[in-house]
Kinemage of the C-alpha trace (Angstrom):
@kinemage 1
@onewidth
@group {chain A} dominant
@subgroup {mainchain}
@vectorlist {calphas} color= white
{ca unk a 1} P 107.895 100.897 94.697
{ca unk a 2} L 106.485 99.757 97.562
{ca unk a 3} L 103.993 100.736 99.405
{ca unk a 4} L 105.287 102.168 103.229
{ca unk a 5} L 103.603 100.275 105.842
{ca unk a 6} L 104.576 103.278 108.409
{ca unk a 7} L 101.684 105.141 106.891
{ca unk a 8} L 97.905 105.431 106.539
{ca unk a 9} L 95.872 105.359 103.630
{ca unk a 10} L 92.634 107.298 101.860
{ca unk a 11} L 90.643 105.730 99.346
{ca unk a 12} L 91.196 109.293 97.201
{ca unk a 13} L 95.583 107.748 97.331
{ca unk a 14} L 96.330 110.460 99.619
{ca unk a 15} L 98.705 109.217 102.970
{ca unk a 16} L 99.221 110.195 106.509
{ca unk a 17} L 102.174 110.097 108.814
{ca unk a 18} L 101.554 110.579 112.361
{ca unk a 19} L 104.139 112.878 114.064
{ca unk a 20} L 103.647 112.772 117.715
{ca unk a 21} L 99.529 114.432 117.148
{ca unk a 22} L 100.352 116.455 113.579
{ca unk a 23} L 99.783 114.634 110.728
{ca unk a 24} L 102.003 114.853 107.781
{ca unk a 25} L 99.773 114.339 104.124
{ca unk a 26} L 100.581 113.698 100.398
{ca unk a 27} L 100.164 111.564 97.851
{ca unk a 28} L 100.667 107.860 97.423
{ca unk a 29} L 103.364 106.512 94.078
{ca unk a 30} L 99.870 105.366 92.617
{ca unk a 31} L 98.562 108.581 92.555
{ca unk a 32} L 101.817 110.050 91.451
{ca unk a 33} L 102.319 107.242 88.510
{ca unk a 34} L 98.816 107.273 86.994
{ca unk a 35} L 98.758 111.077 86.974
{ca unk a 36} L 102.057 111.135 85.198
{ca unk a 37} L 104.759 114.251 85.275
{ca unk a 38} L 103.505 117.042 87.889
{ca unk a 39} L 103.860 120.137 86.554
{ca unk a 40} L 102.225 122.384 89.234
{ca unk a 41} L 101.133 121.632 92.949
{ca unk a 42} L 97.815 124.430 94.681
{ca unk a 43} L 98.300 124.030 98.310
{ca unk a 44} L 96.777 125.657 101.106
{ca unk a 45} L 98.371 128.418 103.185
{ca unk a 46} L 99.129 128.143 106.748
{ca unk a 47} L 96.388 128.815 109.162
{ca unk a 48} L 93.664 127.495 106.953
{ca unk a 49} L 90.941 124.593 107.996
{ca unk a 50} L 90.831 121.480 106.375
{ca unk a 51} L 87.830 119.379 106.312
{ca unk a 52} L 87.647 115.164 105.695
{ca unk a 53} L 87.094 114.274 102.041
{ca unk a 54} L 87.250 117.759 100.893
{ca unk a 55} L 89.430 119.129 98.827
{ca unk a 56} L 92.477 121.200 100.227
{ca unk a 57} L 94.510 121.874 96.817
{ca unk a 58} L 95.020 120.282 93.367
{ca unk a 59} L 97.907 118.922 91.410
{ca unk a 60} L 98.338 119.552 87.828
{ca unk a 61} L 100.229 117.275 85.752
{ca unk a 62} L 100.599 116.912 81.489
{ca unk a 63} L 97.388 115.113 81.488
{ca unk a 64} L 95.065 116.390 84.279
{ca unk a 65} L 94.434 118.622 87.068
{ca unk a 66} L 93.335 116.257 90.289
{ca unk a 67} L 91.957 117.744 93.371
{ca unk a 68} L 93.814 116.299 96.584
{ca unk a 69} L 91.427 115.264 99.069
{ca unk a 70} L 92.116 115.900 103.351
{ca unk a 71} L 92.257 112.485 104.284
{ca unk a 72} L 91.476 114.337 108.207
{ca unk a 73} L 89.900 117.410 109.566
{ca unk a 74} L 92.648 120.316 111.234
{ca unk a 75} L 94.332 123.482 111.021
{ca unk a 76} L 97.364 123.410 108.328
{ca unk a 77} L 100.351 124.336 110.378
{ca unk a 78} L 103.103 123.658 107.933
{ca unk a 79} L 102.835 123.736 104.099
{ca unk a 80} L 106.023 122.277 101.796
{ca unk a 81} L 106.748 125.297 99.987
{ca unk a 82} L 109.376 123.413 98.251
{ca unk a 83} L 106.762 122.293 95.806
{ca unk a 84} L 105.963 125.805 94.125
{ca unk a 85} L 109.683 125.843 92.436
{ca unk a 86} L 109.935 122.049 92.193
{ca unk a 87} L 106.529 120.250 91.590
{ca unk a 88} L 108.311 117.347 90.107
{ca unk a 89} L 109.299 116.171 93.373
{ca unk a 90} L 105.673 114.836 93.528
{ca unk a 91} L 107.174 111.810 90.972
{ca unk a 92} L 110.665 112.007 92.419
{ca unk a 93} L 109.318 111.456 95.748
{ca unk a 94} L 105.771 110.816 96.843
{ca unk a 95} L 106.729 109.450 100.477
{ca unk a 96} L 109.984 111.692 101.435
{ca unk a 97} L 110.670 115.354 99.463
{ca unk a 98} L 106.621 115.701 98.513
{ca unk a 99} L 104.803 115.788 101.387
{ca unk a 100} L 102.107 118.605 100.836
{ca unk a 101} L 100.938 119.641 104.489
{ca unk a 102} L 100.902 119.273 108.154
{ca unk a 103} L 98.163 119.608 109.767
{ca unk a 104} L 96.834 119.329 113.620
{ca unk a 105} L 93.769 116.976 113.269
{ca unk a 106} L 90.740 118.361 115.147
{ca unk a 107} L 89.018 114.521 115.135
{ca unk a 108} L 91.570 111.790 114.882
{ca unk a 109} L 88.860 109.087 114.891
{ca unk a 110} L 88.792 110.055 111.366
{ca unk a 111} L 91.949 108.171 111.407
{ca unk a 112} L 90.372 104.839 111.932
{ca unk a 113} L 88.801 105.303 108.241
{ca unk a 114} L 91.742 105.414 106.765
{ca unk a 115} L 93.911 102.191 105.587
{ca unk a 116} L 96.469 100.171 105.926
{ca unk a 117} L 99.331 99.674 103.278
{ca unk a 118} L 98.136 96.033 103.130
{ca unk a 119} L 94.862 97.368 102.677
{ca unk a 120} L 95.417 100.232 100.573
{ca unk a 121} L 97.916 97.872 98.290
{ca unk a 122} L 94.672 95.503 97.794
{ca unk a 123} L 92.622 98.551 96.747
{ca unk a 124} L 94.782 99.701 94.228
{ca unk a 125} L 95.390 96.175 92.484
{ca unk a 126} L 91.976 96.521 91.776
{ca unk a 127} L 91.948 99.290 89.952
């Protein structure tokens, strides 16, 4: 799969999708794929503060549980509740069906940390 280039990336494989000033987060396919099947998906609730490089929730797959990092600061004002009944989506879907939050950033210069999918792409061959 490749790797959207409509979309920012944290070092921690989370990505962002700007929406007109709210920020749409979840996890990259490299996340997704080296975690292997999801079988449950902690998210925040609505109304709660995330903080940069802290964690917000956790996935849990067959292997491991994984914290998920906030790749930017904000108030969560949408959360894909779609994941509690169907965490698989999370391997069906990374990019489209599994997004995890929204959020209204309260610093988007945190943005500029984040990287590219040309970027993120070199990062991950690496590993």
């Amino acid at each position: 799969m490749s790797t959207p280039t409509n979309l920012r990336y944290s070092e921690e494989h989370e990505w962002v999708k700007d929406e007109n000033g709210k920020y749409r987060i979840g996890i990259t396919h490299f996340a997704q794929s080296e975690l292997g099947d999801i079988v449950f998906v902690e998210l925040p609730q609505v109304g709660d503060d995330v903080t940069a490089d802290e964690p917000f929730g956790s996935v849990e797959s067959v292997k491991t549980v994984s914290e998920l990092y906030a790749p930017i600061s904000g108030k969560v004002v949408e959360v894909n509740e779609e994941l509690e009944d169907s965490p698989e989506l999370v391997n069906e879907s990374p990019y489209e069906g599994a997004w995890m939050i929204v959020v209204e950033a309260s610093n988007e210069s945190e943005l500029d940390a984040l990287m590219s999918a040309e970027d993120y792409d070199k990062m991950t061959v690496g590993e």
